[in-house]
Each structure stands twice: as C-alpha cells, then as structure tokens.
C-alpha positions as CSV (number, residue, x, y, z in Angstrom):
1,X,0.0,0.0,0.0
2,X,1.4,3.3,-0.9
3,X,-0.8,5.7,1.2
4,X,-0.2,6.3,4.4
5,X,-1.4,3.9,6.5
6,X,-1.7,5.7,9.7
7,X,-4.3,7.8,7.3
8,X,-6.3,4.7,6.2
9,X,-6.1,3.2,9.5
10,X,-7.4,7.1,11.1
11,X,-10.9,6.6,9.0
12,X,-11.4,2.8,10.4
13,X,-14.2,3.6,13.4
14,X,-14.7,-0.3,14.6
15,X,-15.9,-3.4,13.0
16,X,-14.4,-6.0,10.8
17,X,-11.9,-4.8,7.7
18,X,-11.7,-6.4,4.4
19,X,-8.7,-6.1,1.9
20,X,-9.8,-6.9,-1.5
21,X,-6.4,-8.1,-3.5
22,X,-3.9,-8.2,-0.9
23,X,-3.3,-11.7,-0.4
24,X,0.3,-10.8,-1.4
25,X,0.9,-8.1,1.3
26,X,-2.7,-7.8,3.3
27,X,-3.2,-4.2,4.7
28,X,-1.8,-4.8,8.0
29,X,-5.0,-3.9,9.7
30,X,-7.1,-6.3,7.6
31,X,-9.3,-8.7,9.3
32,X,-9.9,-10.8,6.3
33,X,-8.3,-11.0,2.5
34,X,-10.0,-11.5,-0.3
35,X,-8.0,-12.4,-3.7
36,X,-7.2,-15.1,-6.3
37,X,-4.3,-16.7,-4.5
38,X,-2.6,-16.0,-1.2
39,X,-5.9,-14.6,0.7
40,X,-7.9,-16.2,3.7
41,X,-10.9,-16.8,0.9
42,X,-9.4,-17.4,-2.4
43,X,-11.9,-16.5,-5.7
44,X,-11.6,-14.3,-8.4
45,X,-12.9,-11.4,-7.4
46,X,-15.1,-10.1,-10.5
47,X,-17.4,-13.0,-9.8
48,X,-20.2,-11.9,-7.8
49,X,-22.2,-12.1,-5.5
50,X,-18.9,-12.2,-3.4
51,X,-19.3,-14.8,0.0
52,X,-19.8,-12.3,2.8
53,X,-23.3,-11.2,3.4
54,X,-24.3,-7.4,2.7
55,X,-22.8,-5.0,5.1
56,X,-20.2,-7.7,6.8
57,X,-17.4,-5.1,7.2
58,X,-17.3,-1.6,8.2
59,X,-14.3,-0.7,6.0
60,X,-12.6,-2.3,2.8
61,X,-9.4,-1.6,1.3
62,X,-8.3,-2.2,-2.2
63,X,-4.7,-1.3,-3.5
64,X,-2.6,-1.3,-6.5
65,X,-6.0,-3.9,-7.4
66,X,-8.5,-2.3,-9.8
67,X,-6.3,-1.5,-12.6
68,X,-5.6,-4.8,-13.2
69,X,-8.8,-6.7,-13.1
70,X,-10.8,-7.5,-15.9
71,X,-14.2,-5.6,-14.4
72,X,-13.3,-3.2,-11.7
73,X,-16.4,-2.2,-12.5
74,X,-18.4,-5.0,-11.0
75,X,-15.5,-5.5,-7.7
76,X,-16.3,-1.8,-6.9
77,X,-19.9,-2.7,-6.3
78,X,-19.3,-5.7,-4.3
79,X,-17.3,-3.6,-2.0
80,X,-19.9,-1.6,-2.2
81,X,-22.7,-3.9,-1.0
82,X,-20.3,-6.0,1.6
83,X,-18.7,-2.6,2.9
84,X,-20.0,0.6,4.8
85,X,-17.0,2.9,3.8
86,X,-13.8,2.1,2.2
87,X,-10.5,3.2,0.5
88,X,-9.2,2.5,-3.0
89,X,-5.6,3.4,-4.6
90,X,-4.5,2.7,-8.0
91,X,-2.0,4.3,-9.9
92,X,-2.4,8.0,-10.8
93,X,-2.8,8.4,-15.1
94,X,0.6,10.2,-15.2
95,X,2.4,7.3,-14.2
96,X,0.4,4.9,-15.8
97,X,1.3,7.2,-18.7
98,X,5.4,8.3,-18.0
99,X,8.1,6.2,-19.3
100,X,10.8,4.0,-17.0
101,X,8.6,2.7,-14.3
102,X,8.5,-0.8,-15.0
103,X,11.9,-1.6,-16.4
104,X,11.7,-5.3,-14.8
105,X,8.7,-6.1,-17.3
106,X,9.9,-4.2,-19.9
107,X,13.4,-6.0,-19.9
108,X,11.4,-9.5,-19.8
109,X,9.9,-8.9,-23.2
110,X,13.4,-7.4,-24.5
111,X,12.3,-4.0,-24.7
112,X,14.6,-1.3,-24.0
113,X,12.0,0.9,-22.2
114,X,8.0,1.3,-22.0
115,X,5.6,3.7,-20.4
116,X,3.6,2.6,-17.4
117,X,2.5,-0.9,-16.5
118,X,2.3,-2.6,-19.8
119,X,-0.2,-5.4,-17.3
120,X,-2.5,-2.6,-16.3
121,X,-6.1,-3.0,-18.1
122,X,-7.4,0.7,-17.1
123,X,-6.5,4.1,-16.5
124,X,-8.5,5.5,-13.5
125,X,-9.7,9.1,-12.9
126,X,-11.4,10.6,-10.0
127,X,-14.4,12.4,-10.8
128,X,-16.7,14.2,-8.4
129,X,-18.4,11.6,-6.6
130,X,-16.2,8.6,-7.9
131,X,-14.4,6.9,-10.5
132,X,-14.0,6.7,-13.9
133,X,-12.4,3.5,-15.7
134,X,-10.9,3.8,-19.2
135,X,-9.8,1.1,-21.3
136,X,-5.6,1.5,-21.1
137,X,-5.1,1.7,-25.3
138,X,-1.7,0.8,-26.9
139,X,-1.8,4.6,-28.2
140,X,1.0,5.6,-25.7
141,X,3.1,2.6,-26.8
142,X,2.4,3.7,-30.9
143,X,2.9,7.7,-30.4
144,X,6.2,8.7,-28.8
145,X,5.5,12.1,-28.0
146,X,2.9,10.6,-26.0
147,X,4.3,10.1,-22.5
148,X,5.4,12.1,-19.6
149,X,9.2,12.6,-19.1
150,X,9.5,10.5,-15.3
151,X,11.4,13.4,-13.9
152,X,8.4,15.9,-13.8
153,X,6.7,13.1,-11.5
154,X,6.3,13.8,-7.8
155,X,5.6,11.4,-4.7
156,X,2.3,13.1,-5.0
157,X,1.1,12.5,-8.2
158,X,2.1,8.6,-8.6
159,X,-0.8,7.7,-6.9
160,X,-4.7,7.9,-6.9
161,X,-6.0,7.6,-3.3
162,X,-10.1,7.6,-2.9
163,X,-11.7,7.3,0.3
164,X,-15.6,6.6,0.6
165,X,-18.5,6.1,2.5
166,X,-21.8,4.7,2.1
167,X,-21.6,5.0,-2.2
168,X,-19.5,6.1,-4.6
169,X,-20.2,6.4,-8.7
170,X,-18.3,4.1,-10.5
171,X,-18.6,3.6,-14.6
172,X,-17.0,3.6,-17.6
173,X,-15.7,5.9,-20.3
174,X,-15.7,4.1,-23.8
175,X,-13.5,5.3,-26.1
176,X,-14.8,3.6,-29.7
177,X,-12.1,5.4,-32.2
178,X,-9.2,6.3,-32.5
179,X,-10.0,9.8,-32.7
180,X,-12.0,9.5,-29.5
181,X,-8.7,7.9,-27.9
182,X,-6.7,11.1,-29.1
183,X,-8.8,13.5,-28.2
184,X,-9.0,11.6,-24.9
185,X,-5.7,12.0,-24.3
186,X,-5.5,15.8,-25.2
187,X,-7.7,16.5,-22.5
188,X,-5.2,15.1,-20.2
189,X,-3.0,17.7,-21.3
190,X,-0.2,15.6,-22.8
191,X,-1.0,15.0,-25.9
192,X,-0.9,18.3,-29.0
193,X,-2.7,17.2,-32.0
C-alpha cells in the first residue's frame, strides 16, 4: 500500500476490515483478505455475489488492485454492498502514462524501455463523486510524443487515493475510435494534435 497507513487506519471507526487483492501483502490492519491466491478466501474477485453477506465489514481496502482486473467495474460494487466505507488506490494516469517505471517487465519482453505498466487494463480518474475507468489503449506505446518525461513526476502524483462512505459512482468511459482515444488523451494535457 502506498498511502499512508496511519491515514487509512485514522478513517477505520470499529468493525471488521476487508482487503480486496492483498493476499500478497494484506493491509496490515485487515481482518480478512479477499484475492485469487494468497488470501484467507481465495476466488476471483469479479465474480459476484462475493461470500460475505451485505454489510459484513465496516471498512474495505483495495490497493494497486483495480487497474488490473478484468471488471473493476463489477468488484467496486461488491465492496460496495459488503462494505460501509472504504478506501481504494491505483496508480495516478501520469504514471500509468510516464516512461521507466517498470523496467523489470519491460526487460522480460526485451524491450529497452516502456511507459507505465504494460499489465495494467485501465487508467483510472477521479471524478466528483467517484471513479472513472478507461480502457488502457496501446496509443502511448504507438505515439512517442505521448508520454510524460518520469522526472516531472512527484511522490504526490504517482498515486490515486479515494476514500468513501456509504456510495461512490463508479462507470465507464468508452472510447470507440481512434480519434476518440486522441482526443482523450488531449484532455489530459499531454498530448498536442
């Protein structure tokens, strides 16, 4: 987890804690893990209904999760219904988007350098009352001046943190053409057409 967990921990009131996708390293306050392997109940967690009853925890964690999954979409509502209030982080769109991050899985495919997390699915955006999932394209691997030099990233911006309570929105933007993809990007602010 890359927020601070004294800050995660400060929201927790009482009551059981879930982490969804920790199984590797669990939240440390966690009282049960949900994920595929390494969690005290193992399942794929886009299958729903999930096997706690609604309401069963008061908070749920997910980390460095969502933007891997197949359909955050559908694991955001089960935390949702099993949880009271929660916290999600995923990685922030300019890193998913700068260059030299993930040299490791770069160099396993023989590739001198990439941008982001070639493995991440979706590029996630906070909007006012929750998040926004969009498809991760191969555009920033096709158009190289479409990435963000890694030194005009700060601790503060490599990360997405949300915190919620009760409900959050959750959907998705689809992006059909490659134009919509472009002019996607140029709203971002990194990409001049």
């Amino acid at each position: 987890m890359r927020a601070n967990v004294y800050d995660v921990a400060s929201h927790i009131k009482s009551g059981l804690v879930l982490d969804v996708g920790g199984g590797l390293c669990p939240f440390p306050l966690a009282d049960i893990t949900f994920d595929l392997k390494g969690g005290d109940v193992t399942g794929d967690v886009c299958i729903t209904p999930w096997p706690f009853a609604t309401d069963t925890f008061e908070f749920v964690v997910c980390t460095q999760t969502l933007e891997d999954l197949r359909d955050p979409i559908v694991v955001c509502k089960e935390m949702q219904r099993v949880g009271r209030a929660g916290y999600i982080e995923v990685p922030s769109w300019k890193l998913e988007l700068s260059q030299g991050h993930d040299k490791m899985t770069f160099a396993s495919y023989n590739l001198s350098h990439g941008i982001g997390y070639p493995h991440h699915r979706w590029i996630v955006l906070k909007e006012e009352d929750g998040l926004v999932f969009t498809f991760k394209f191969p555009y920033p691997y096709l158009l190289p001046k479409l990435f963000i030099l890694p030194e005009v990233l700060v601790e503060e911006v490599l990360f997405l943190g949300f915190f919620w309570e009760n409900k959050f929105s959750v959907r998705e933007l689809f992006l059909t053409t490659p134009q919509e993809v472009e002019e996607w990007y140029q709203s971002l602010g990194i990409l001049q057409i």
